[in-house]
C-alpha positions in Angstrom: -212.1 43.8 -99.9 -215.6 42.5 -100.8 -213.9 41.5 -104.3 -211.8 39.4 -102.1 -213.8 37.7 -99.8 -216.2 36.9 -102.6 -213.4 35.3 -104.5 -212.6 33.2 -101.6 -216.2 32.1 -101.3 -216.2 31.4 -104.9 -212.6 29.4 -104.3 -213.8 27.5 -101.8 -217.3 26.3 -103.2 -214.9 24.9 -105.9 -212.9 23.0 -104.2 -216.2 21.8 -102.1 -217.8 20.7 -105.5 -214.4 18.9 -106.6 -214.2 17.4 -103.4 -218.1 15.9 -103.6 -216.6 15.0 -107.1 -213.6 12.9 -106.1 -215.9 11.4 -103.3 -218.6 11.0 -105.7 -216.1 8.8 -108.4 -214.5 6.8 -105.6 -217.4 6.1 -104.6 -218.5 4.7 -108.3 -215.5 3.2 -108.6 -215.6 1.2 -105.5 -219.0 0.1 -106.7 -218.0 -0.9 -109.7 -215.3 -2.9 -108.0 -217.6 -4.3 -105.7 -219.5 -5.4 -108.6 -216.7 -6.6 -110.8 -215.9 -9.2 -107.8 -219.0 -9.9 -107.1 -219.5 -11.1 -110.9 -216.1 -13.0 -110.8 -217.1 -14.4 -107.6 -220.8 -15.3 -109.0 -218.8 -17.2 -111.9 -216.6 -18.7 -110.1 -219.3 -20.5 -107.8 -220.8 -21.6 -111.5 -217.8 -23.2 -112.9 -215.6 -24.1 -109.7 -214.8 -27.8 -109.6 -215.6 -27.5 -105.9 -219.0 -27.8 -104.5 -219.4 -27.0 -101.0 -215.8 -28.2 -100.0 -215.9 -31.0 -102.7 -214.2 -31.8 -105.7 -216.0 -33.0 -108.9 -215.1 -36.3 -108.6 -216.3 -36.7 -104.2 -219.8 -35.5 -105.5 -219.9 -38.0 -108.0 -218.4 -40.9 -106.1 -220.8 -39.6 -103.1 -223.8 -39.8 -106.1 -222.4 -43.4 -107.3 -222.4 -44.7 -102.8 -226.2 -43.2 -102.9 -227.6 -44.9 -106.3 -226.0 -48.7 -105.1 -227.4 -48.3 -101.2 -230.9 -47.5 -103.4 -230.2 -50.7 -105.6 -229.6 -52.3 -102.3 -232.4 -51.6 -101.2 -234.4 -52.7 -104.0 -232.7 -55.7 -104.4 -233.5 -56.9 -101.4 -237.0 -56.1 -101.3 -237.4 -57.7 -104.5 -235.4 -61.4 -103.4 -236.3 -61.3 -100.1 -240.1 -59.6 -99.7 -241.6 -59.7 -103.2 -240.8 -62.5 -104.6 -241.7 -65.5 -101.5 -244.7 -63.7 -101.1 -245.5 -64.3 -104.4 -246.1 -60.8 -105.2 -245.2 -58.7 -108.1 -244.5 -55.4 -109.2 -245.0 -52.7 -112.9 -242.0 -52.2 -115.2 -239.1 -54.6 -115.7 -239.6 -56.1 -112.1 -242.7 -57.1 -113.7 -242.1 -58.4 -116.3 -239.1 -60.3 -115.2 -241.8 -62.1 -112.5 -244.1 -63.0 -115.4 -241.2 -64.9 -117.6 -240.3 -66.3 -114.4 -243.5 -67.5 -113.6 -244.2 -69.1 -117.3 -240.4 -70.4 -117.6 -239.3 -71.4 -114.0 -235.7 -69.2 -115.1 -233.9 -67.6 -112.3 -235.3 -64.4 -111.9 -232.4 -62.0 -111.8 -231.2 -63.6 -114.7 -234.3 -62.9 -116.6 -234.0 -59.3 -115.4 -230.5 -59.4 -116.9 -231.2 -60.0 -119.5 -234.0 -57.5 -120.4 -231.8 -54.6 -118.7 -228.8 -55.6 -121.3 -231.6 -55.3 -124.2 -233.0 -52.3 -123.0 -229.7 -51.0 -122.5 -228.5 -51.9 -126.2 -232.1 -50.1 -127.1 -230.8 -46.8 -125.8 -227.5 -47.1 -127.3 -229.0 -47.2 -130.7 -232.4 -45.1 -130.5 -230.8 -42.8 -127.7 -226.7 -42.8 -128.3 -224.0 -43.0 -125.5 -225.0 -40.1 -123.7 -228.3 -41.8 -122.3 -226.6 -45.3 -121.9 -224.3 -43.8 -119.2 -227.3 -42.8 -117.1 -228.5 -46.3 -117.0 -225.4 -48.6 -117.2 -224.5 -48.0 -113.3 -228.0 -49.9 -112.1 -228.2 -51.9 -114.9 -225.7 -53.7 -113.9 -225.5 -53.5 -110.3 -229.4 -53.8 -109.3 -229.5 -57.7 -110.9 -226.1 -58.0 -109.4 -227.5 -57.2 -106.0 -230.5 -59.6 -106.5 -227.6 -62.7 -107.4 -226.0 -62.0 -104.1 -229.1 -61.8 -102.1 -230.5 -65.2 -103.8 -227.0 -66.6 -103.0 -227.8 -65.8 -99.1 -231.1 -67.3 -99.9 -232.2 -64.1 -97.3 -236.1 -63.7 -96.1 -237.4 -60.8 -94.5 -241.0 -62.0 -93.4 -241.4 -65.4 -91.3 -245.6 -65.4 -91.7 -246.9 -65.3 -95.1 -248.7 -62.1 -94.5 -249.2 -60.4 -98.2 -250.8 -57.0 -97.5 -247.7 -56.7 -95.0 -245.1 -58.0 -97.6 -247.1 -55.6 -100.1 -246.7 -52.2 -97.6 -242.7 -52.8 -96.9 -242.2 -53.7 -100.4 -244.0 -50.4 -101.5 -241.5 -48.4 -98.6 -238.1 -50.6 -99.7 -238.7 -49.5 -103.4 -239.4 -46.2 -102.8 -236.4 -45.4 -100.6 -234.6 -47.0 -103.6 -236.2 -45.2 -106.4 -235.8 -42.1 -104.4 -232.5 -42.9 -103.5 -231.4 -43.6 -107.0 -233.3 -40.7 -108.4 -231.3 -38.1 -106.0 -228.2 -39.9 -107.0 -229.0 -38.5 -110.5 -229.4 -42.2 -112.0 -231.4 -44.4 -113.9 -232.2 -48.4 -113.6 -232.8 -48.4 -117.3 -236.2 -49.9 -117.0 -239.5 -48.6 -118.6 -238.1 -45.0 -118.3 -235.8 -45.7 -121.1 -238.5 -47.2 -122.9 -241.0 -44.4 -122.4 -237.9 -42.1 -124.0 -237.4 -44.5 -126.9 -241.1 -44.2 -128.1 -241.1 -40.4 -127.3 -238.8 -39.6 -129.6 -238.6 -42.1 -132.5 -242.9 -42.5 -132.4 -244.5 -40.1 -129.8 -243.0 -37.0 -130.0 -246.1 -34.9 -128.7 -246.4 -37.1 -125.8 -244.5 -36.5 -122.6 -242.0 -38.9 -120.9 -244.4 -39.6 -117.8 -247.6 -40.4 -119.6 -246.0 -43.0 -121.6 -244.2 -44.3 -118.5 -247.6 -44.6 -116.8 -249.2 -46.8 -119.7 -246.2 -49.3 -119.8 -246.7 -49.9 -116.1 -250.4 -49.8 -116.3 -250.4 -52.2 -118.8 -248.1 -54.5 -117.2 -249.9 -54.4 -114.3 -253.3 -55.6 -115.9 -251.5 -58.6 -117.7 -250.2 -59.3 -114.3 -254.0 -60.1 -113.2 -254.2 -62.7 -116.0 -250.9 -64.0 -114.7 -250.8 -64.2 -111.1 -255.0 -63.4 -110.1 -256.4 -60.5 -109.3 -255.9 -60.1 -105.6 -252.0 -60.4 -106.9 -252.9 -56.7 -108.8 -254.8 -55.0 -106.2 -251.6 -55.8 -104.2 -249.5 -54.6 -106.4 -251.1 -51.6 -106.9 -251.0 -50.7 -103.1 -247.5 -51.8 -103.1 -246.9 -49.0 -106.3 -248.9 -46.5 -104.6 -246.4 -46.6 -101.3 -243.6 -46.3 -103.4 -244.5 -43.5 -105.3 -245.4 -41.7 -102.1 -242.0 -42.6 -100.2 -240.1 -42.1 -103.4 -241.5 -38.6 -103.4 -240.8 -38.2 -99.7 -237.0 -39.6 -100.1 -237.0 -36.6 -102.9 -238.4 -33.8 -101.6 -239.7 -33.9 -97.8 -243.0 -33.5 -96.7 -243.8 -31.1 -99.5 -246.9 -30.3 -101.2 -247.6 -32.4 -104.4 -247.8 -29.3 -106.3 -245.0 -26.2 -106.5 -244.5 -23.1 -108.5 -241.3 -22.6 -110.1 -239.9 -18.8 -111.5 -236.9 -19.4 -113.5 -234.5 -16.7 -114.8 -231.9 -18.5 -117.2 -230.0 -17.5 -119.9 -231.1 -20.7 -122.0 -235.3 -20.2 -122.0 -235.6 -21.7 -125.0 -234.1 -24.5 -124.0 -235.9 -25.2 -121.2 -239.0 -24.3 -122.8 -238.8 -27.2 -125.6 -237.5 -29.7 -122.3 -240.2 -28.7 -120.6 -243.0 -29.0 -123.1 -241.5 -32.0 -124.9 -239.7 -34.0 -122.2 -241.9 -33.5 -119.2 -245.1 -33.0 -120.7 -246.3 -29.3 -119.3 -247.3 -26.3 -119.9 -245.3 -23.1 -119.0 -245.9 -19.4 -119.3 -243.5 -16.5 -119.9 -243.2 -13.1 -119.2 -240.0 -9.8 -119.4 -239.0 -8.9 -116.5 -236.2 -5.5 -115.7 -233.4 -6.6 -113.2 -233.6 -3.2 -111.2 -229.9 -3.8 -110.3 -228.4 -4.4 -113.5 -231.4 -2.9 -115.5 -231.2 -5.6 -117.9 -234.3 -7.3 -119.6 -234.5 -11.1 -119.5 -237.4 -13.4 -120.0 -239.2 -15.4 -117.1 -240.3 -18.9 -117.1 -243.5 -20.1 -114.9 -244.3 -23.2 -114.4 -246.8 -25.4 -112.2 -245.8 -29.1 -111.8 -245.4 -32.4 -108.9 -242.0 -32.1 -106.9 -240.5 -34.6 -109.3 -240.9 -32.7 -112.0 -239.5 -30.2 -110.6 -236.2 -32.2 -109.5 -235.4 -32.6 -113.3 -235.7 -29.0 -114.0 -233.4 -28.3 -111.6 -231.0 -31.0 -112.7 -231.6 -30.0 -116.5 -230.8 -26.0 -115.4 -227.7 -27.7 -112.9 -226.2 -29.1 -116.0 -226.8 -26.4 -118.4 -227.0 -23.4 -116.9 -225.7 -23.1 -112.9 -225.8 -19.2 -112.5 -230.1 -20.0 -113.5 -232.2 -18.1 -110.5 -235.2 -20.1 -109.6 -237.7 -19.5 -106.6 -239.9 -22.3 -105.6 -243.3 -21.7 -103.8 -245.8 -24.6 -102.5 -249.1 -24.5 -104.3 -252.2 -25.7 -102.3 -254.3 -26.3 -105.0 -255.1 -25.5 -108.7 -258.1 -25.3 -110.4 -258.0 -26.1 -113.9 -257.0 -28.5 -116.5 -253.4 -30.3 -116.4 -251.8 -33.4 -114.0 -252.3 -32.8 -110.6 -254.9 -30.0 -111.2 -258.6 -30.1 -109.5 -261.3 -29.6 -111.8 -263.0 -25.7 -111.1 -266.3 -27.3 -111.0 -265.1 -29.6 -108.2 -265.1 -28.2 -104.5 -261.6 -28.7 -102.6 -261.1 -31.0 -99.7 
């Protein structure tokens, strides 16, 4: 009797572990399922043609409406604020008003014409690939500016110039923000900047060769137009810098903290070191959930910058992770940092 009743313990212990068993492998399975679609679903989102309800080609025509309301913008600013106020402005825009000033040429002619030099420059130095970034505002900013001279439009009816300066500085940057969302370029002293980067001044970054063009075009404007003409201007580069940034980002701080997990580091490392000019650290990190080991990129840099990280991973790697966080302040040595010895406002 005992023999039996221990038997049917033992029988039924069995079939309790089996049973934790079964439930125990259904369970796995269904995770692994989960996980499976989860993955599928993950790559999907990376590769789908739609984004958020849209096909390719609507986010791309939606990019294309965006950059020519931004070369609207500037346009019109340029014919109808800047120029009867007898202002001026850095990169092509200034230079254009300085052969304009010397020659009596119409102006968005003269801008024509250094866009479709400027243009041929990338072609050769840069290939196709760059040209298509630029071609879109090269020729529909001058474009703009014909149509607007046609009109013969003026915004301001007092020739205030500190006031023609400050809603120039807002009209341009709405456009460069504008145009910079929109994933475009006006081909101007960008493309020169990338020209000299890479066939000159390869250890130099995009943005500090950008800021010399434009500072020295600014300073040969004083010899041009006067001085009070470059104090003007700078105010009026200032603003749009700061609206530009505004258009970008939002209110944000000028300073954020990007972590980036990407399968391409390397990649990005060399962009951002070589293209934008900063410095990065790195670190290996354990994904708890998948337990695998992948490196992590961390860098400090202005909202901007950070745009065209985001664009560079958007292009080349869409399942990247990145978390942004809002940096008050840095002490240190690198653009945009506050020197440790200094005290913080």
């Amino acid at each position: 009797m005992k023999e039996k009743i221990v038997k049917k313990i033992e029988i039924k212990q069995s079939e309790t572990i089996k049973g934790k068993k079964l439930k125990k492998n259904a369970f796995q399975e269904r995770l692994a399922k989960e996980e499976l679609a989860a993955y599928k679903a993950n790559r999907i989102a990376a590769t789908d043609p739609e984004y958020k309800g849209k096909t390719k080609l609507q986010v791309k025509m939606s990019g294309v409406l965006l950059a020519l309301l931004g070369a609207i913008m500037g346009a019109y600013a340029t014919v109808s604020i800047m120029i009867p106020s007898g202002l001026t402005y850095g990169g092509i825009t200034g230079l254009a008003r300085m052969v304009q000033n010397y020659t009596g040429w119409n102006y968005s002619l003269t801008y024509y014409a250094f866009t479709f030099v400027i243009t041929i420059l990338v072609w050769i130095m840069l290939g196709l690939k760059e040209v298509k970034k630029i071609l879109l505002l090269s020729v529909a900013y001058p474009g703009f500016m014909l149509l607007f001279e046609l009109l013969d439009t003026k915004l301001l009816e007092s020739n205030d110039t500190f006031l023609a300066a400050v809603f120039c500085g807002v009209a341009f940057g709405v456009s460069n923000g504008l145009t910079f969302k929109a994933g475009f370029s006006s081909g101007g002293t960008d493309s020169l900047a990338k020209i000299i980067k890479f066939k000159r001044l390869p250890h130099i970054g995009i943005n500090d060769i950008t800021f010399v063009i434009n500072t020295a075009i600014v300073v040969v404007s004083a010899v041009v137009f006067g001085i009070n003409v470059m104090l003007y201007t700078i105010i009026t580069m200032y603003i749009s810098m700061k609206v530009g940034e505004m258009v970008m980002f939002g209110l944000t701080d000028k300073l954020i903290e990007l972590n980036i997990i990407t399968e391409i580091p390397d990649d990005l490392k060399d962009y951002i070191i070589n293209e934008i000019g900063r410095g990065l650290t790195s670190s290996r990190i354990t994904g708890e959930y998948t337990g695998e080991m992948k490196k992590q990129l961390k860098v400090i840099c202005s909202p901007r910058e950070g745009f065209l990280i985001k664009r560079f991973l958007a292009e080349r790697d869409p399942q990247s992770f990145v978390s942004v966080f809002r940096v008050n302040s840095v002490w240190g040595v690198g653009r945009g940092f506050s020197d440790i010895r200094e005290i913080d406002n």
